[in-house]
C-alpha angles and dihedrals in degrees: 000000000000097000085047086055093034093052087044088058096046085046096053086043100054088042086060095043090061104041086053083050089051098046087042104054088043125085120185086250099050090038089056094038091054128349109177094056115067123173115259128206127194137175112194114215115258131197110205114185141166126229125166103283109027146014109244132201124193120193119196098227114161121163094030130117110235085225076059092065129074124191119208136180130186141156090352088308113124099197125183129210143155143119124263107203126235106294093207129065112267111253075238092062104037111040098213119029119174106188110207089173140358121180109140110103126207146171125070127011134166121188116185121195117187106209124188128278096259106073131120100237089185093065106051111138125195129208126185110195129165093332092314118115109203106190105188114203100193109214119242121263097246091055083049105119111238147162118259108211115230100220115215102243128185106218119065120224108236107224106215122225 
């Protein structure tokens, strides 16, 4: 019974957060001009993350052709971008089309990740793996963490006072 209740209200909720999405990327100039095409916006979810060698992002983005996504970096930025393509038939290709749902969004998306200065910029590497996009920043030798030996000298150091 709760789960019923709880999935209604998702469900209204979702509805009202696209239709404010709709009205809001619609001006009376762009709604007459063409209505069937509204601008969509999307911002796939990224993890970023540190280990001991490297910074890592990793986008969600599934649906999208790896030739669709760009990787830039520039002045210690990591930035994202890409298009992911309609993800339902077009009313041109497919005579009737009844939408129940659609949820998926697609077209245009830019993500933007700052990183430290310390990175070796010459070194990025990209994988594309079932939908998920891992982009590796090594980190520069000199941010590497390391041991600094104590050497066994003979003489001591006075300290003045």
């Amino acid at each position: 019974m709760y789960t019923s209740n709880f999935n209604n209200v998702l469900d209204r909720m979702l509805s009202l957060s696209r239709a404010f999405e709709e009205s809001a990327d619609r001006t009376p100039a762009t709604a007459v001009a063409d209505s069937r095409v509204r601008r969509q916006l999307w911002l796939p979810a990224v993890d970023i993350y540190e280990t001991e060698t490297a910074f890592v992002v990793e986008a969600d983005l599934p649906g999208t052709h790896r030739e669709n996504v760009d990787i830039q970096f520039d002045r210690n930025t990591l930035t994202i971008s890409g298009t992911r393509a309609a993800t339902l038939p077009s009313k041109e290709k497919a005579q009737q089309l009844r939408v129940f749902s659609a949820e998926r969004l697609s077209g245009g998306f830019s993500r933007s990740v700052r990183l430290p200065d310390h990175v070796d910029s010459e070194h990025i590497q990209a994988t594309f793996v079932d939908g998920v996009l891992a982009v590796t920043v090594p980190k520069s030798a000199g941010a590497l963490s390391r041991k600094i030996p104590i050497s066994a000298g003979g003489e001591q150091r006075q300290v003045a006072g």
